[in-house]
C-alpha positions in Angstrom: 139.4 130.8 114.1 138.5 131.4 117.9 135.1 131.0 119.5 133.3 134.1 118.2 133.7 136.9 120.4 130.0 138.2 120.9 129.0 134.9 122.8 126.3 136.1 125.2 126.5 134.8 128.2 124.4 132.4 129.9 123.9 131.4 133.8 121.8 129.6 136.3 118.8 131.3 137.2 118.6 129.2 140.5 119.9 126.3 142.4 117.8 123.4 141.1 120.5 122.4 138.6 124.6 122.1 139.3 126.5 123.0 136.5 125.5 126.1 134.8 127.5 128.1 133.1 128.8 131.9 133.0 130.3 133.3 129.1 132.2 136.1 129.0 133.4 136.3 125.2 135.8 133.6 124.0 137.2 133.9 127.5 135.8 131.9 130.1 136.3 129.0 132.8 133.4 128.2 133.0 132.6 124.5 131.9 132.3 123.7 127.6 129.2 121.9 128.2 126.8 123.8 130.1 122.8 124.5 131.0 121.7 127.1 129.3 118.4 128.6 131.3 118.5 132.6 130.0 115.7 133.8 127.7 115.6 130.3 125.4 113.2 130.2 123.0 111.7 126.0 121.9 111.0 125.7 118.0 107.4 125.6 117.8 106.9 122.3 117.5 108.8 121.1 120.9 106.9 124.3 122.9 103.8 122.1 123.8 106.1 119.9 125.7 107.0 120.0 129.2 110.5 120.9 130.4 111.7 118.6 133.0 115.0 119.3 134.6 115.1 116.4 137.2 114.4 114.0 134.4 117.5 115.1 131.9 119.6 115.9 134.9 122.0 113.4 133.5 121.6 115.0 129.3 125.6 116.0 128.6 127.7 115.8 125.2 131.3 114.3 125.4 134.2 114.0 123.2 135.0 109.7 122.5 137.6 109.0 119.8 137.1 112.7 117.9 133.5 112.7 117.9 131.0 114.0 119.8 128.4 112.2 121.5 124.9 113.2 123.6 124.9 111.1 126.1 121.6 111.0 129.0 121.0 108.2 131.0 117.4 108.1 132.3 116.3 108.0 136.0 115.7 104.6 137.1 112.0 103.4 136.0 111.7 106.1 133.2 109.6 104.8 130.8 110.9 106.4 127.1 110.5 104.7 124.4 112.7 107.2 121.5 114.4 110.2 122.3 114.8 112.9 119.8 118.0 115.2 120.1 117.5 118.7 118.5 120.6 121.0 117.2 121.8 124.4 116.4 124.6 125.9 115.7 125.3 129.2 116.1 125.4 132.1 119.4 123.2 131.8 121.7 119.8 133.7 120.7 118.5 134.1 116.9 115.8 131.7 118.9 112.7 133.3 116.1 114.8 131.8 113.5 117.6 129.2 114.6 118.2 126.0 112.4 117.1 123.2 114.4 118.0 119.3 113.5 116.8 116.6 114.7 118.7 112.9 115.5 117.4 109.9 116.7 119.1 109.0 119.9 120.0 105.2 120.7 119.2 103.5 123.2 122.7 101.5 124.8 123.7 98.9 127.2 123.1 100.2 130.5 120.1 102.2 129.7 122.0 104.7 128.5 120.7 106.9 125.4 123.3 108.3 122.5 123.7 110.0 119.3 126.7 111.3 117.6 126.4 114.6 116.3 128.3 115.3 112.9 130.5 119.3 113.9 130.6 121.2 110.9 133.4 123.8 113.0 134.4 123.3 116.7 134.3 127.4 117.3 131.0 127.8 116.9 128.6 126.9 120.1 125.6 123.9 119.7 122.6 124.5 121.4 120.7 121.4 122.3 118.2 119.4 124.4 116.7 116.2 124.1 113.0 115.3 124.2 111.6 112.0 125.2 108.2 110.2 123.7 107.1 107.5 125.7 106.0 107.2 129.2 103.4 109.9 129.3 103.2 113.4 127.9 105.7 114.7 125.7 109.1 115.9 127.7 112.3 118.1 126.6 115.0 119.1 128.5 116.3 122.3 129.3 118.7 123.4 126.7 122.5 122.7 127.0 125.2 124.8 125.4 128.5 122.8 124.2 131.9 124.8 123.2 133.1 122.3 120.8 136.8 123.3 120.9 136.7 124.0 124.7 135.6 120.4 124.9 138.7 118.7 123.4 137.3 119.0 119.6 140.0 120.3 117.4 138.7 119.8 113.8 135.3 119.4 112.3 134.1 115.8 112.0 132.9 116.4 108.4 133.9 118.0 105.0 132.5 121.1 104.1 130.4 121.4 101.4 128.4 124.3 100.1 125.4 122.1 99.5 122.5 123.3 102.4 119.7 121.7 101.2 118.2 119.1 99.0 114.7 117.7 100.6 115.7 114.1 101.0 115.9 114.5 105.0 112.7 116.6 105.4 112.0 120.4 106.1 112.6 120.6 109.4 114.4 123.7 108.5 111.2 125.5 106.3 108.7 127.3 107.1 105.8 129.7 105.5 105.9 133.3 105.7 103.0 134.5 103.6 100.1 133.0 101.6 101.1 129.2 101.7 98.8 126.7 103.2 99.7 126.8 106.6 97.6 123.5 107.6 99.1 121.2 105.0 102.7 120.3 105.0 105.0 121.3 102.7 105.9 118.0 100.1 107.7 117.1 97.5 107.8 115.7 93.9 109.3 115.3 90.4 111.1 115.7 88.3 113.8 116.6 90.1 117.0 118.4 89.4 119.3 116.0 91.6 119.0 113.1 94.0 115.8 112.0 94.5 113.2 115.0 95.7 112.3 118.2 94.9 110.0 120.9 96.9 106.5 121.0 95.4 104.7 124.4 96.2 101.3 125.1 94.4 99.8 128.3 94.5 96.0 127.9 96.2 93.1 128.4 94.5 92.5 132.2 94.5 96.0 133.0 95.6 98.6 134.3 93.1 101.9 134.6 95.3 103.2 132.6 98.3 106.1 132.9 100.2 108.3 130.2 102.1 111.9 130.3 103.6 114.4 128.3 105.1 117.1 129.1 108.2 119.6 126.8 106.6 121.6 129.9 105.2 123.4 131.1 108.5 125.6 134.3 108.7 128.5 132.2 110.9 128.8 129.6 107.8 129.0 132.3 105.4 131.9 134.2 107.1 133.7 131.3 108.1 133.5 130.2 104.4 133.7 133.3 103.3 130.5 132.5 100.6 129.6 135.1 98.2 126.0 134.3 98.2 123.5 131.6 97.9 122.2 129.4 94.2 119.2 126.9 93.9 117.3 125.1 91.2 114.2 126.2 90.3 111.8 125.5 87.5 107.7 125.7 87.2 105.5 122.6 85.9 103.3 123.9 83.5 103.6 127.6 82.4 105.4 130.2 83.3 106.1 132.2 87.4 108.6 134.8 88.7 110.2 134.2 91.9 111.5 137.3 94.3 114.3 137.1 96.6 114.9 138.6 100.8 117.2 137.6 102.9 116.8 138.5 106.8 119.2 138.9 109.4 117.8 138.6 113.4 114.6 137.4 111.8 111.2 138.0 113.5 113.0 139.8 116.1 112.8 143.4 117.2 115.9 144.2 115.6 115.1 142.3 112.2 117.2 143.8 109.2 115.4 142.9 105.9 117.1 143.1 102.7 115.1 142.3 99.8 116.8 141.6 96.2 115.6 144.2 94.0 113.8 142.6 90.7 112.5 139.3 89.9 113.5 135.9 88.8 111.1 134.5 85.5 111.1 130.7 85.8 109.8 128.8 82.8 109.1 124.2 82.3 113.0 123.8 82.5 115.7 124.0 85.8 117.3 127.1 86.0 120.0 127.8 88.4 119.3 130.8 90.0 122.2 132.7 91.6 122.1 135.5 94.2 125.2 137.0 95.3 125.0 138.6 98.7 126.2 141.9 97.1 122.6 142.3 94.7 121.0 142.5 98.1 122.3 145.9 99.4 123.5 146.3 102.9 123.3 143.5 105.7 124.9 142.6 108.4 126.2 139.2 107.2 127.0 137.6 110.4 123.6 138.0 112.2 121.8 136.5 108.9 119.7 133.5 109.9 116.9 133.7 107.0 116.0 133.0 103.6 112.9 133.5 101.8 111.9 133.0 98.2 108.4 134.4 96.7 106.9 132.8 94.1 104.4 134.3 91.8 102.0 133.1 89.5 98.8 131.8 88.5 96.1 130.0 91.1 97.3 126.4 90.8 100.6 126.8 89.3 103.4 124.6 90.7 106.9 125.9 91.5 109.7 123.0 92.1 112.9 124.1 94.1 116.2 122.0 94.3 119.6 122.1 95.4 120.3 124.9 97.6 123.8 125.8 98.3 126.1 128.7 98.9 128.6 130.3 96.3 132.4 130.7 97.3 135.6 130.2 95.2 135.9 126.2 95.6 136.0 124.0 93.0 133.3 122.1 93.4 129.7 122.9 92.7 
């Protein structure tokens, strides 16, 4: 598979960085690790912080032994005490609803900070920047654009596996839409169906539906996989719920496609796997679609657990 043809392009908006880079398509000769400075978009939690260029100046990934590494080496007397890289994959935009990761960078001999970051396919383009704690007020980079393939990468560094998402690492990549308690965090509990946690969610006093989602379902995973649509766990605590189903493509953008599931999901005190081909949600453009979200209906109080979400494909596994 080559680099996906709509790649929009990206370029320096001034001189005060060298290195910038111009897309045109999957053709281009232009650098595979690049500053990316055109109409970027933080996740919300990183757009408090202050974007330093001369601090970063050095921020670049590298291919060493068929992985890639982040590498920045911090101006002399820079005071950091952790740096945080933060992830996506996919084209440059979806920035509403992009599936940001975060991993710990390490600090070397030298000075020098690093963090290998696991490629899941080398024809897809990683958007990153780094942001240091430490030292005074909270600092990010400017974002960087890396063409795994262009940069030597031939082959992803992992397996694939449909699995997406299981709540031991977090939900970095979850959100609420509707109804939830937007002050509290989201958290998790037992039982669970596998591994150790589960997503708790409990309907507030007064309220009777809440809605959550996640951007871990991604339209360039499902076409290069070629899924057929998307499963999870899901069972109530006490009682009985229903649970409704939308997947979005351009999220929370002007040109946002929603296509809701038609009917509803009952969910009793046991696990149920829940499965959602793509084809029950009517017509979406698949390779724009960056969103899932799950409504869950019931009772003030009543608690919904969620586990275990992964795509559906002909593979063996499950």
């Amino acid at each position: 598979m080559r680099a996906p043809g709509y790649l929009r392009a990206c370029f320096a908006a001034g001189l005060w960085m060298a290195g910038a880079c111009r897309l045109f398509g999957a053709e281009t000769n232009g650098p595979p690790d690049c500053w990316l400075t055109n109409q970027v978009q933080y996740p919300r939690d990183t757009q408090a912080a202050q974007v330093s260029s001369n601090r970063f100046a050095s921020l670049r990934a590298e291919l060493l032994a068929e992985a890639l590494r982040v590498v920045w080496t911090p101006p002399p007397g820079d005071t950091a005490t952790g740096v945080v890289l933060r992830s996506s994959v996919d084209e440059p935009g979806h920035w509403p609803a992009r599936d940001w990761r975060s991993l710990s960078l390490e600090r070397r001999g030298g000075g020098q900070w690093e963090a290998v970051v696991p490629v899941d396919t080398p024809d897809v383009p990683l958007v990153y920047f780094a942001a240091a704690a430490g030292g005074g007020p909270a600092a990010a980079s400017p974002m960087r654009l890396c063409l795994p393939r262009r940069l030597g990468l031939e082959a992803p560094t992992r397996i694939f596996w449909p699995f997406l998402e299981g709540f031991e690492e977090g939900f970095e990549s979850w959100r609420w839409v509707a109804g939830g308690p937007e002050d509290e965090p989201f958290r998790t509990a037992i039982p669970v169906k596998n591994g150790k946690a589960a997503l708790s969610v409990t309907l507030g006093p007064g309220r009777s539906a809440a809605t959550l989602g996640t951007t871990r379902v991604r339209g360039w995973r499902v076409l290069e996989r070629g899924a057929t649509g998307v499963a999870l766990w899901m069972r109530m605590r006490e009682g009985a719920g229903r649970a409704r189903f939308t997947l979005l493509a351009n999220a929370f953008a002007t040109n946002q496609v929603v296509a809701p599931r038609p009917g509803e999901v009952t969910l009793g005190q046991t696990w149920q796997r829940v499965e959602l081909p793509f084809k029950d949600f009517g017509r979406l453009p698949l390779a724009d679609l960056d969103f899932f979200a799950i409504e869950l209906l019931g009772r003030p109080g009543a608690e919904f657990l969620l586990d275990d979400l992964q795509l559906l494909g002909h593979w063996l596994f499950h």
